[in-house]
N, C-alpha and C positions, 0 to 999 in steps of 0.2 A: 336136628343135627345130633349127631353122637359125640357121648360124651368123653370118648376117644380121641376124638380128634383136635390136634396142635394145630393150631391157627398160625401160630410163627414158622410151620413149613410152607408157607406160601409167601412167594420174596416179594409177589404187588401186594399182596393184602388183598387181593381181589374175592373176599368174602366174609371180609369183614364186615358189621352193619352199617357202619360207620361209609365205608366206600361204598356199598350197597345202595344207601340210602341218597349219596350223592358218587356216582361212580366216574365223573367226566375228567377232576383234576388226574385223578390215577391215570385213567388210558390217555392223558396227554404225554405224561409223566413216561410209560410205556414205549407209546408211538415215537418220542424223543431219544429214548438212550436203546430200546430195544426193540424193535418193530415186529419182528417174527424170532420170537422166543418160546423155552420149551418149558414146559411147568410138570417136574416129578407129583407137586402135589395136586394139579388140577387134572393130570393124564392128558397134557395133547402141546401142541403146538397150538399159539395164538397168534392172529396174523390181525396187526391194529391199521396200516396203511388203507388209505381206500381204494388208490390202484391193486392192491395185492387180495382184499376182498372182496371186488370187482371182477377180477379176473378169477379168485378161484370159485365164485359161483358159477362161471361159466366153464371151467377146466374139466375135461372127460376123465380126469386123472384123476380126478377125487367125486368118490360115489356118497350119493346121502345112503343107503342101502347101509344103516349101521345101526349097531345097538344105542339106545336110547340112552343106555347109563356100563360103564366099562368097571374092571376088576370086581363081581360079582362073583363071590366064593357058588359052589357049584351046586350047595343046595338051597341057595337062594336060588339061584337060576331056574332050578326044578320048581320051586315056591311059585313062583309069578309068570310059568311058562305060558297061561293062557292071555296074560299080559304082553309080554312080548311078540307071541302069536298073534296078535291083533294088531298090534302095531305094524310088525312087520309086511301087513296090509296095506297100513295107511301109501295113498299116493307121496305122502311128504315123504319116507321110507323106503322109496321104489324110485329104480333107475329107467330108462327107455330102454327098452321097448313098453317093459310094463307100465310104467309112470305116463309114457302116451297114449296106452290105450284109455288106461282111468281115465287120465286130466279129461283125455277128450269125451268121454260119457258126462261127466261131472261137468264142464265146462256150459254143457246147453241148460246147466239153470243160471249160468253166470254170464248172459248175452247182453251186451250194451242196452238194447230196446227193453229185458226182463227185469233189467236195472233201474234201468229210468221211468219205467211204469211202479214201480214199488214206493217214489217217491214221496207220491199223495197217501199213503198208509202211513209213509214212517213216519210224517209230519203232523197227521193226527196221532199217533201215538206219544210220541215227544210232547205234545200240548195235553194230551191227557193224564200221563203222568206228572207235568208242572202242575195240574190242576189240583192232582190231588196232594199237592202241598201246598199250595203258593197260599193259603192264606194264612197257616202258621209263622211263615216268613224266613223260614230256615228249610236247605235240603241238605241231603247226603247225598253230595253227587254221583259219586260207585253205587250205594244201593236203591237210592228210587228213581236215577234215571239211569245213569249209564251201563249198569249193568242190565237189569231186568229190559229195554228196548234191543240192544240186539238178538237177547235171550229169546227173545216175543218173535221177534224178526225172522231169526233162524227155525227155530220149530214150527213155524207156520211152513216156511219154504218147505219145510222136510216131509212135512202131514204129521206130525207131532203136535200134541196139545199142551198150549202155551202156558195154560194154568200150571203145569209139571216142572214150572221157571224156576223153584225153590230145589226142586230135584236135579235139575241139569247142574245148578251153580255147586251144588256137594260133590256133585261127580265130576265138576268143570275144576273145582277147587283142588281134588285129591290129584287128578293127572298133572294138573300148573307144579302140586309140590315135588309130584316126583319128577318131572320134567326140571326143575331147579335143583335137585338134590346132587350132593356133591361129593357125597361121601353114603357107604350104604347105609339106611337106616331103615331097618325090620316093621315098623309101622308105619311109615310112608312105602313101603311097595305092597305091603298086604292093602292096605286103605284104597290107590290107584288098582289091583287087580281085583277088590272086590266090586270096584264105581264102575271099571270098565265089564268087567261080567254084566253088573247090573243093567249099565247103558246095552248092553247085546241084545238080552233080553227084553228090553222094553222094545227097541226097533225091530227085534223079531217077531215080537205078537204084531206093529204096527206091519211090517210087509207080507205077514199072511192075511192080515185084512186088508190089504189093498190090493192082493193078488185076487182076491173075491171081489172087491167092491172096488175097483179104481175112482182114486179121484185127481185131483190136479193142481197134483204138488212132485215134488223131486223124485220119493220111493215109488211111485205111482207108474212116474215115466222111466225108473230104470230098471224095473220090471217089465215096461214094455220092452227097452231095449235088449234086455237080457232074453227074452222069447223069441225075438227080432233076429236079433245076431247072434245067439249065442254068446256072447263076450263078457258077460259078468256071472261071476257067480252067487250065493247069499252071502253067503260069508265075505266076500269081497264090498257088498248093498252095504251092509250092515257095520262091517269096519270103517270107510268111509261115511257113512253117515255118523259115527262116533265121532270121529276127525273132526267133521261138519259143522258137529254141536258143541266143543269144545273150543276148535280153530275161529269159528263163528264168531263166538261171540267175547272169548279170551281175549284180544288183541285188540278190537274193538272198542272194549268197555275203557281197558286202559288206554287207548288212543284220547276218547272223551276226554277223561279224567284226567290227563297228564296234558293234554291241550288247553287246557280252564286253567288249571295250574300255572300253566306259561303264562298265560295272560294276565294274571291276579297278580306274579311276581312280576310283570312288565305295564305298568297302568297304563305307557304310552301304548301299547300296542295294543290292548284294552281301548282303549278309547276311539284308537283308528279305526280299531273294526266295528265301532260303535257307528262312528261317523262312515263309514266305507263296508256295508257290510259285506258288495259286490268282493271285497278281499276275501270272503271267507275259504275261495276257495286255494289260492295260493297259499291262504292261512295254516290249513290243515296239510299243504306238504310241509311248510316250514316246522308244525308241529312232527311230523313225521322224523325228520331230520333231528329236530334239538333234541327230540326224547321220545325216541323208539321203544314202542311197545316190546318190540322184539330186542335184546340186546345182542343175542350172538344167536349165529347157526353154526352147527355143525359137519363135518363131513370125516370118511375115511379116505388117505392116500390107496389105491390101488396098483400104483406105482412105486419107486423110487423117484424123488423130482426134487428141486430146489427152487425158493425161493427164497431171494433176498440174501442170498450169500451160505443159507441155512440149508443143510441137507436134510430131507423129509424123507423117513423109510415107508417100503409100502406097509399097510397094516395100523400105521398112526396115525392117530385121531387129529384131526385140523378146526380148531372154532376160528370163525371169520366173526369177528366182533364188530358189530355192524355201529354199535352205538359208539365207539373208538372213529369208525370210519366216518361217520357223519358230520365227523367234525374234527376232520382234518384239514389246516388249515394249506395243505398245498392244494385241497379241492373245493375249499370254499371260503370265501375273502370272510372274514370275522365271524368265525366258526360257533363261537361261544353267546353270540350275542343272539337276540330271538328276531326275526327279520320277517315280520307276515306279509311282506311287498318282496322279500326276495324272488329275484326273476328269474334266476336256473337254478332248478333244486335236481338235479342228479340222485337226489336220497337213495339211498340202499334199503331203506326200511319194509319194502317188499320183497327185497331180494333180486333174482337177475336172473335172465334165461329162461329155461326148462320149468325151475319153480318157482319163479313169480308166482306171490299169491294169487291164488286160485279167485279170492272174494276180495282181492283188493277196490273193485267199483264200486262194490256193497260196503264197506267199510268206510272209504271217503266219503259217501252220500250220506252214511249214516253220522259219522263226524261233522261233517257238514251242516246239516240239518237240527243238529243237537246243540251244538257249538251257539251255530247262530240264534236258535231259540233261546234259549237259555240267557245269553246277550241281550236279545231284545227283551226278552219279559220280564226279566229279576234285575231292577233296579238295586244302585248300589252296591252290588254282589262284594263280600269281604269273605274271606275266611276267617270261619269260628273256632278255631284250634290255633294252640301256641306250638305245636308240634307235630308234623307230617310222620306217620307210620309206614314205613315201605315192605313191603313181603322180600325175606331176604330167600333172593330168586337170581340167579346172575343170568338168567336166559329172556326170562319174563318180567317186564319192569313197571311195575303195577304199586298205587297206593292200598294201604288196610280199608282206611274211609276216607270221605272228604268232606267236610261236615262245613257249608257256608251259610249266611245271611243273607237277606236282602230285605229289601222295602218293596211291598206288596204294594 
C-alpha cells in the first residue's frame, strides 16, 4: 500500500484491515442504505444486491475485456506493458467471440468424466500430505495441504513438474497482490510483471518440448489442436496456461482454508459433517456462499445503462461484489448463519454465464475431498492461534496461515 494514500476517502472503509479481515457487517451495511453506489476512491461502481450481480454477469453491456487495475500514470503503463499484454490473453479478459473460442479449447481438460477420474489421485495425495504431519499433531492448513495439493493438482494437468510448487506459489503470490492492489504501488507491479515473464518462460521451454515429445497432459493436446485447427496460437498456449496455474490453484487453496474455518467457528456443523459425511457435498456449496474465495469481479459498462435507479456511463468500471451478494438476505433465508444442509444455494461464487469458472468441477472435488479427509483423520482439530491473519486483498479472500491441532 502507498504511503500516500488516505484511507478516510473511502466512505465504507472497504480497505480497511479491519473490514478486510471480516468484510460481511460492511456489505450489509452497504446493500441496506446504498446498493449500487459510486466510490471516487475505489474508481467504479459497486453493485452489492444479488439480483443485480446476477444479472450483470450475465448483461452484454458490460465486457470483462478491461484493465486489470485503472488510473495508471503513463509510464507505469509502458513499465508492466508485457504484463498487461498477457493478461489481456487471459480467457477471463476476453469477450465472445474470442472467450468462446479459448473457453472451448480449454474446456476438453475440464470434462465431467476427466474430473471424476482425477478423484482417486487427489485422495491419495490429500492422505499423503496429512501423512507427513500427522504425527507432530499440528498442521498449517494453507501451507502443507491446502495450498501445495491443488498446486500438485494443476501442474500435473498442465505437463508441468509439480516439484516447481514452491515456484508457482511466488509467482501465484505476486499476481493475487497485484490483482488486490488498489491504489498504484511501483513494487507490486514490477514483482507481478517480473513472476509473470517468468511463468512465460517456464511454459515456453515446457511447449517446445512437448511439441517434440508429446505427452498426455493439457500443453500437449493444445498443440495438437493448434496444428488441427489452426485456432490457438503460442502465445495465446502459454497465457492461458499462466491463468491455469495461478486461477488453479489461487481460489482453491482458499476455498479449503476458509471452509475448515467455517466449521472450527461452527462446532455444530463440525460435528454434522462428522456424523454425515455424505454432507460434504452440499457443505462446500454452503462454504462457497458464506465466504467466497472470490470477493468481487469486475467489469467495464460498454454502454450507457441503469441500474437501480443509478446511471452507469459507458467506459466505468462495475465490481459485482459477489461476497455482498451471497448473502443477501432477500436471496437467502439466514444469510449470516453457516447452513451445510442448506438445500438451494444459488451462490454466485463461480460466477454466471459465459464465465463460469472454467475448473469450478476440479475445485469442488478438490474441496471436497480435502475438507472430508482432514475431518475424518485429525481428531479434535482446534486452532492454534489467538489471531487469524487475512491478506489485505478486497478481490481475493484468503488467510496468511492457519496453523491447527489435533490428536493423532
Amino acid at each position: 500500500m502507498s504511503s500516500s494514500i488516505n484511507l478516510e476517502e473511502d466512505k465504507y472503509n472497504l480497505i480497511f484491515p479491519e473490514v478486510l479481515a471480516n468484510p460481511y457487517p460492511t456489505y450489509r451495511r452497504i446493500l441496506l442504505e446504498e446498493p449500487v453506489y459510486w466510490s471516487d476512491f475505489l474508481g467504479g461502481w459497486y453493485l452489492m444486491r444479488y439480483q443485480d450481480v446476477a444479472a450483470a454477469m450475465q448483461d452484454k453491456r458490460m465486457s470483462a475485456k478491461r484493465p486489470p487495475i485503472s488510473k495508471l500514470p503513463e509510464l507505469e503503463q509502458q513499465n508492466i506493458f508485457p504484463l498487461l499484454e498477457t493478461l489481456s490473453k487471459w480467457m477471463l479478459f476476453c469477450d465472445p467471440p474470442e472467450h468462446t473460442r479459448l473457453r472451448g479449447l480449454f474446456n476438453k481438460a475440464f470434462t465431467p468424466s476427466i474430473i471424476s477420474s482425477m478423484a482417486e489421485k487427489i485422495q491419495a495425495l490429500v492422505d499423503e500430505l496429512i501423512d507427513g504431519v500427522y504425527e507432530r499433531g499440528n498442521i498449517d492448513i494453507l501451507h502443507d495441504l491446502a495450498y501445495p495439493m491443488p498446486a500438485i493438482v494443476i501442474a500435473q494437468m498442465l505437463g508441468a513438474n509439480d516439484e516447481d510448487r514452491e515456484q508457482f506459489k511466488k509467482w501465484s503470490s505476486d499476481l493475487a497482490r497485484f490483482f488486490g492492489m488498489f491504489r498504484m504501488n511501483t513494487e507490486i507491479l514490477t514483482s507481478a510483471k517480473n513472476s509473470i515473464l517468468e511463468m512465460k518462460e517456464y511454459f515456453r521451454i515446457i511447449l517446445e518440448e512437448r511439441r517434440c515429445q508429446p505427452q498426455d497432459d493439457l500443453i500437449s493436446n493444445l498443440i495438437f489442436a493448434q496444428e488441427k485447427e489452426n485456432s490457438l496460437d503460442d502465445e495465446e498456449i502459454i497465457s492461458n496456461c499462466v491463468f491455469l496455474t495461478f486461477a488453479g490453484h489461487e481460489t482453491t487453496t482458499n476455498l479449503i482454508a476458509n471452509g475448515l474455518l467455517a466449521l472450527l467457528e461452527n462446532p455444530s456443523q463440525m460435528q454434522l459433517l462428522k456424523d454425515k459425511p455424505s454432507l460434504i457435498t452440499t457443505a462446500v456449496e454452503e462454504f462457497l456462499r458464506y465466504d467466497s474465495p472470490v470477493q468481487r469481479q469486475a467489469r467495464i459498462a460498454v454502454t450507457d445503462l441503469e441500474i437501480g435507479g443509478k446511471k452507469i456511463s459507458q467506459g466505468q468500471r462495475v465490481f459485482l461484489v459477489i461476497g455482498a451478494a451471497n448473502r443477501d438476505p432477500e436471496q437467502f433465508l439466514n444469510p449470516d448463519k453457516l447452513d451445510i444442509t442448506r438445500p438451494e444455494n444459488p451462490h454466485l461464487a463461480f460466477g454466471k454465464g459465459t464465465h463460469f469458472c472454467l475448473g469450478a468441477s476440479l475445485g469442488r472435488l478438490e474441496a471436497q475431498i480435502s475438507i472430508k479427509t482432514v475431518i475424518k483423520r485429525l481428531g479434535s482439530l482446534r486452532l492454534n492461534t489467538n489471531q487469524i491473519e487475512w491478506h489485505e486483498n478486497p478481490s481475493l479472500r484468503g488467510m496468511k496461515s492457519m496453523p491447527v491441532a489435533f490428536n493423532p
